[in-house]
C-alpha positions as CSV (number, residue, x, y, z in Angstrom):
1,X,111.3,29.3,26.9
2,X,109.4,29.5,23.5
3,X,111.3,32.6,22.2
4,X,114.9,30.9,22.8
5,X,113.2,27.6,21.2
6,X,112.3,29.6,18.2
7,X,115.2,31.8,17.6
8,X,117.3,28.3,18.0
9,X,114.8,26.8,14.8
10,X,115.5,30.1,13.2
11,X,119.3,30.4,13.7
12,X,119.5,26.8,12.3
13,X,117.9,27.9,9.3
14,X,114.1,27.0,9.8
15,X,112.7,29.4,6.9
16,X,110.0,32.3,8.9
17,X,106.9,30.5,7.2
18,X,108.0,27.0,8.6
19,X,108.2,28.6,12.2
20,X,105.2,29.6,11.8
21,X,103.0,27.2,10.1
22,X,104.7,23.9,11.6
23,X,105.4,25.4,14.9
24,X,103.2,28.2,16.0
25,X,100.1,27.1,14.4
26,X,99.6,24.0,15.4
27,X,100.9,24.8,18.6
28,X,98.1,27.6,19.4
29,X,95.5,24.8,18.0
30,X,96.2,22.5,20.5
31,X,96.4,24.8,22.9
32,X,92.6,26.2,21.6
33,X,91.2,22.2,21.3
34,X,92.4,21.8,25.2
35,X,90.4,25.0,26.1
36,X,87.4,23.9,24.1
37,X,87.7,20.2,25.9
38,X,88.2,21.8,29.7
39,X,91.2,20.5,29.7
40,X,92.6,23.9,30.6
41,X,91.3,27.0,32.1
42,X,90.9,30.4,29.7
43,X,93.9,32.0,32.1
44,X,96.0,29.2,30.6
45,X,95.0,29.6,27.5
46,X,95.4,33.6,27.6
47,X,98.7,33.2,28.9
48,X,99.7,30.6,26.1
49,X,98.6,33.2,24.1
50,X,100.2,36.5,25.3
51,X,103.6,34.3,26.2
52,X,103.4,33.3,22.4
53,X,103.0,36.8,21.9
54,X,106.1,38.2,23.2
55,X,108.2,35.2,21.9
56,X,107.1,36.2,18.2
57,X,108.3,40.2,19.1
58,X,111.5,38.8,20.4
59,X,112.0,37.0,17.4
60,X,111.1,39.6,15.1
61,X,114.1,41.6,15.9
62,X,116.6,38.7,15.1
63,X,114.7,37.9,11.4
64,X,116.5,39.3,8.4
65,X,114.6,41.8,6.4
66,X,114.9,41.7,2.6
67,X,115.4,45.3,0.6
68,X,112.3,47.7,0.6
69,X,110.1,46.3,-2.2
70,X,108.2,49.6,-2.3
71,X,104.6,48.1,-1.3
72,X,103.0,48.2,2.0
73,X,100.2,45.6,3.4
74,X,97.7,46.8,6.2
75,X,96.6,43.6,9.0
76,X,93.5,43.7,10.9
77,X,91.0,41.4,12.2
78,X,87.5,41.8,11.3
79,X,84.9,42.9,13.8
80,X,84.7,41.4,17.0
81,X,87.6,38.5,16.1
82,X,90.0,39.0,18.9
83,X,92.4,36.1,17.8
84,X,95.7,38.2,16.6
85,X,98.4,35.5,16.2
86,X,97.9,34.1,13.1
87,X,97.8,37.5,12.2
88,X,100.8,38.9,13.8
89,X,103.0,36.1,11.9
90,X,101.6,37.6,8.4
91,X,102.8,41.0,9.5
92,X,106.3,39.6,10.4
93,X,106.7,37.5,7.5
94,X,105.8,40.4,5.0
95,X,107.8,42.8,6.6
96,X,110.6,39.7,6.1
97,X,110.0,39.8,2.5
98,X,110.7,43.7,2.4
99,X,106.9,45.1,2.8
100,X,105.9,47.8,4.9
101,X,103.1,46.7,7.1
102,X,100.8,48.7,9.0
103,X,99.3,46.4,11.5
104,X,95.8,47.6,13.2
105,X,95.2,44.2,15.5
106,X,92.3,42.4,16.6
107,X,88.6,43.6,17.2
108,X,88.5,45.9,14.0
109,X,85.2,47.6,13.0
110,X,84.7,47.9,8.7
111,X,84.4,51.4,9.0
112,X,88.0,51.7,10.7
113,X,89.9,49.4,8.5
114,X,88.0,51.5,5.1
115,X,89.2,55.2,6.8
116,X,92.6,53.0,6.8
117,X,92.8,51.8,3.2
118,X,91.8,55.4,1.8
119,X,94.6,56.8,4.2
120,X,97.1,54.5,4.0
121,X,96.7,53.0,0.1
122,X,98.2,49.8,0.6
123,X,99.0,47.5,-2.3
124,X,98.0,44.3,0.0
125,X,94.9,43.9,2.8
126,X,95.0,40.9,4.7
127,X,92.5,39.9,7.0
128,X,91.8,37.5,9.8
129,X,88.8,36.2,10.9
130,X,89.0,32.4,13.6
131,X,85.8,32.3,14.9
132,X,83.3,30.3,13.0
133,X,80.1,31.6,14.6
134,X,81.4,35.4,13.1
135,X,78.6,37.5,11.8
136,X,80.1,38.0,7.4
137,X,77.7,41.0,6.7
138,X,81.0,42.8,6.6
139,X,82.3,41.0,3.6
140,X,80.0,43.0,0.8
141,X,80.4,46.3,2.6
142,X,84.1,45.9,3.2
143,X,84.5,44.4,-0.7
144,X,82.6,47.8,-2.2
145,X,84.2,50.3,0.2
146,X,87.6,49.3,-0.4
147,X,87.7,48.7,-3.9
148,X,86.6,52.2,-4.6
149,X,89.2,53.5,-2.5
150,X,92.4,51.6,-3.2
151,X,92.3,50.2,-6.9
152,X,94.8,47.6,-7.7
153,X,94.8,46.6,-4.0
154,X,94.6,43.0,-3.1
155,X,92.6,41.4,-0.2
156,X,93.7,38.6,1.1
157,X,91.6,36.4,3.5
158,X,92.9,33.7,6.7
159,X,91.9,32.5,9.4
160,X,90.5,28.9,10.7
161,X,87.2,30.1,10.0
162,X,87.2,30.7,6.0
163,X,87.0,26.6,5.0
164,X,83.5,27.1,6.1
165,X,82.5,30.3,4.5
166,X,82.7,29.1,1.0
167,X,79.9,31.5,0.0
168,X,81.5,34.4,1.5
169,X,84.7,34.3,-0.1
170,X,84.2,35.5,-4.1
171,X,85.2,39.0,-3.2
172,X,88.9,38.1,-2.2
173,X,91.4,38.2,-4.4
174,X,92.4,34.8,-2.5
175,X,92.1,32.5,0.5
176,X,95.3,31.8,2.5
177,X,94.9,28.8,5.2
178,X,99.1,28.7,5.6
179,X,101.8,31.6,6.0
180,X,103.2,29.4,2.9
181,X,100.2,30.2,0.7
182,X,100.7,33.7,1.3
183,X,104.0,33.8,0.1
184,X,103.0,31.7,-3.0
């Protein structure tokens, strides 16, 4: 069982970012190389997924959760990118560190994540995008519309696909590959 595995790393003191980056992430990598090879079917590969899922909520609820530190961080993946995990962790280990996180989840058009930031005013966006065949016209329109309505906020940018999108990545205030680099 993956959540009993996990909360047994965590309960012998595995920091939250190593569960995550030595554990899940690789993990769901091989499970996405298989799928690409044939190797498995996409209902394996959706269960992996949703059971991975559920462990991370389980575990959630055993992680301690530092004081308030008074900012908040909104989540989202970017247009069409439906891959949620790597995402989910980010949202768990923030809220470890004492943010509040307001997570919106995959499949996220521009305009929804911009009416978020001018509602919501976080101190911290971070976005996911996996998929390396994803259309970036979003990046200039998403970098103009929320910088005019959330100054001082940070974006923050993950996800498998960003090593090859070097041209697309000056607007982000940085470029996390690791739950580790995010905490740094």
């Amino acid at each position: 069982d993956l959540f009993q595995y996990l909360s047994y790393l965590y309960e012998h003191r595995f920091q939250v970012w190593e569960i995550f980056d030595e554990i899940i992430r690789p993990g769901m990598s091989e499970i996405g190389s298989r799928w690409q090879r044939g190797e498995i079917g996409i209902n394996q590969e959706h269960r992996a997924s949703y059971e991975t899922l559920d462990a991370l909520a389980k575990l959630q609820a055993q992680i301690m959760v530092k004081p308030s530190n008074g900012k908040a961080a909104l989540l989202a993946c970017v247009g069409e990118e439906p891959h949620e995990i790597g995402l989910r962790c980010i949202s768990y280990l923030l809220e470890s560190e004492g943010w509040s996180t307001h997570y919106l989840g995959a499949r996220m058009p521009v305009g929804a994540i911009v009416s978020a930031v001018q509602d919501l005013k976080p101190s911290l966006i971070c976005l996911s995008v996996t998929r390396t065949t994803a259309d970036w016209a979003w990046v200039d329109e998403l970098r103009l519309l929320t910088r005019s309505l959330c100054r001082g906020c940070h974006i923050i940018l993950g996800g498998r696909a960003v090593g090859n999108q070097e041209r697309h990545l000056n607007p982000f205030d940085a470029v996390c590959s690791t739950s580790r680099e995010l905490l740094e």
